[in-house]
C-alpha positions as CSV (number, residue, x, y, z in Angstrom):
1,X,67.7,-98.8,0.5
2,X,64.8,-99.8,2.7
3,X,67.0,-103.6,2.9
4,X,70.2,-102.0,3.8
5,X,68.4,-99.8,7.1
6,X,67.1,-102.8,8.2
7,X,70.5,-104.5,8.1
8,X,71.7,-101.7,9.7
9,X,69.4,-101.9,12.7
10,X,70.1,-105.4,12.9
11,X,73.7,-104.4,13.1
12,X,73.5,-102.5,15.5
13,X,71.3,-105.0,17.7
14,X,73.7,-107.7,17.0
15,X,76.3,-109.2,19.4
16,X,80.0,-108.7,18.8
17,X,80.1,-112.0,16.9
18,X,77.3,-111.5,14.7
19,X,79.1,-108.3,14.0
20,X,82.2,-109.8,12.7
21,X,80.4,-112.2,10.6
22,X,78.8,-109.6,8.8
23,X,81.5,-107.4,8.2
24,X,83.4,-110.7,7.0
25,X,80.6,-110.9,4.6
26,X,80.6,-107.3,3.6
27,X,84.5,-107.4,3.0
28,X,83.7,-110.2,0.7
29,X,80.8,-109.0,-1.3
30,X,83.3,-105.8,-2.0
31,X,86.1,-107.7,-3.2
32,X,84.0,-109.5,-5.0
33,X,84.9,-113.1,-4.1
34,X,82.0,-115.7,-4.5
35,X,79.7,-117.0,-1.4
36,X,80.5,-120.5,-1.4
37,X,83.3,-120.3,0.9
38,X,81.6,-122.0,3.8
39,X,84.2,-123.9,5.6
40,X,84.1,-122.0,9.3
41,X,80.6,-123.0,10.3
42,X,79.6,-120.8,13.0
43,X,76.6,-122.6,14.7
C-alpha cells in the first residue's frame, strides 16, 4: 500500500500529460492486456 501512496502523490504532482499516461497504464493493467505495447514513444 505504501507503493500505491507514493504513486498517488506523484499523481497528483504530475503534469496533465504525465497524468494521461498513467491512467493509460492503469486502464491497461485492469483489462489485463500485456506491457509490451510500446509503439507511441512519449519522449
Amino acid at each position: 500500500m505504501n507503493e500505491f501512496k507514493r504513486c498517488m502523490r506523484v499523481f497528483s504532482h504530475s503534469p496533465f500529460k504525465v497524468r494521461l499516461m498513467l491512467l493509460n497504464m492503469l486502464c491497461d493493467m485492469i483489462n489485463g492486456k500485456p506491457q509490451q505495447n510500446n509503439d507511441n514513444p512519449s519522449h
